[in-house]
C-alpha positions in Angstrom: 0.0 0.0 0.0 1.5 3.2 -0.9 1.2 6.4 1.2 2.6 9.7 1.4 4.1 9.9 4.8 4.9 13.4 6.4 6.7 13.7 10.1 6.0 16.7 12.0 7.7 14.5 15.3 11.4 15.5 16.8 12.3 11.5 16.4 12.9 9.7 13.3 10.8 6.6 13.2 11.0 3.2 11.7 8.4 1.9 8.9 8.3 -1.8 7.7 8.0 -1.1 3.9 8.7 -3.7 0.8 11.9 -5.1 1.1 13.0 -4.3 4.9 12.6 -1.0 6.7 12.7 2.8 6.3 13.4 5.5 8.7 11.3 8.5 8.2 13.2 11.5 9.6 11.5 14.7 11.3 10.7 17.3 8.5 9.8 14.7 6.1 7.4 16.1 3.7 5.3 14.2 1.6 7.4 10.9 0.9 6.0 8.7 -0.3 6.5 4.5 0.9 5.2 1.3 -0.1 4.0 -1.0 2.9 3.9 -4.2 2.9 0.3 -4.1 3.7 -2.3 -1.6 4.4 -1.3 -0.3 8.4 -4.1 -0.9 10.8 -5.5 2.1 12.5 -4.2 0.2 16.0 -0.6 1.3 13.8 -1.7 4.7 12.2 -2.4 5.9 15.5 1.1 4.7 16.7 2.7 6.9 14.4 0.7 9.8 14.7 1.1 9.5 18.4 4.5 11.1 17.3 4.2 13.3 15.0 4.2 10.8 11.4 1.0 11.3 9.4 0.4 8.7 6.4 -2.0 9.6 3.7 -3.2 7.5 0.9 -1.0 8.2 -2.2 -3.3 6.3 -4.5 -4.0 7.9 -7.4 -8.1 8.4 -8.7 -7.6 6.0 -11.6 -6.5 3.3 -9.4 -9.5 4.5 -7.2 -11.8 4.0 -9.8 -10.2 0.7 -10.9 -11.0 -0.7 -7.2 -14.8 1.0 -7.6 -15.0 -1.1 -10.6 -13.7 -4.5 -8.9 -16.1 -4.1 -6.1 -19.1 -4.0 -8.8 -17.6 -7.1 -10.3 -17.3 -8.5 -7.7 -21.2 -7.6 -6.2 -22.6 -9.1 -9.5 -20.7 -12.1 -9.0 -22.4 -12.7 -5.8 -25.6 -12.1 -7.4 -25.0 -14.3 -10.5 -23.3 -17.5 -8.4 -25.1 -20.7 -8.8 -23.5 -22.7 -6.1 -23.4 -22.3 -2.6 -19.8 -22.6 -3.0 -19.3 -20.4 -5.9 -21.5 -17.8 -3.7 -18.9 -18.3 -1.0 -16.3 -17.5 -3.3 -17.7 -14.6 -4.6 -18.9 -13.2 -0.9 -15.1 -13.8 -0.3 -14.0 -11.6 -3.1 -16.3 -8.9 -2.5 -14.7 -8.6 0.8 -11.6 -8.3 -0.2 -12.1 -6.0 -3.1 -14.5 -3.6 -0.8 -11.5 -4.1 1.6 -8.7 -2.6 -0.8 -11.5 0.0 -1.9 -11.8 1.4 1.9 -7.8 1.3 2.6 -7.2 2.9 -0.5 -9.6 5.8 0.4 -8.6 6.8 3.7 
């Protein structure tokens, strides 16, 4: 997940990002980093805590490409035949409507 990270702190923090770690150092402006995985609020409050703000640096396209997965994904669920095909699709949704919200915030 990318963000654009900007620390506002007076102590440089550590970030797990793609490949190992990356320490963010106070006056950082707008930098962006790749995590691993979304962070959890539990984690975005952690950082903010002192002083390191992370906002979402995905673009509108790729916005609008997660709007359109979650519509797939929602007529899938409507069009499954199976209970197990349902499940599958249910599962999807989730996930896609998942990537939609951390992408957003």
């Amino acid at each position: 997940m990318k963000y654009k990270v900007t620390h506002k702190g007076e102590i440089a923090q550590v970030v797990k990002v793609v490949g190992g770690t990356l320490t963010i150092k106070p006056g950082t402006t707008n930098k962006v980093v790749d995590t691993e995985k979304p962070l959890t609020e539990e984690r975005l409050e952690h950082y903010k805590a002192r002083g390191v703000v992370f906002k979402s640096a995905t673009t509108k396209a790729a916005i609008k490409k997660l709007e359109t997965a979650v519509e797939t994904a929602k007529k899938a669920v409507e069009d499954a035949q199976s209970d197990d095909a349902k499940e599958a699709a249910e599962a999807d949704l989730e996930e896609a409507e998942q990537a939609l919200s951390d992408a957003q915030s």
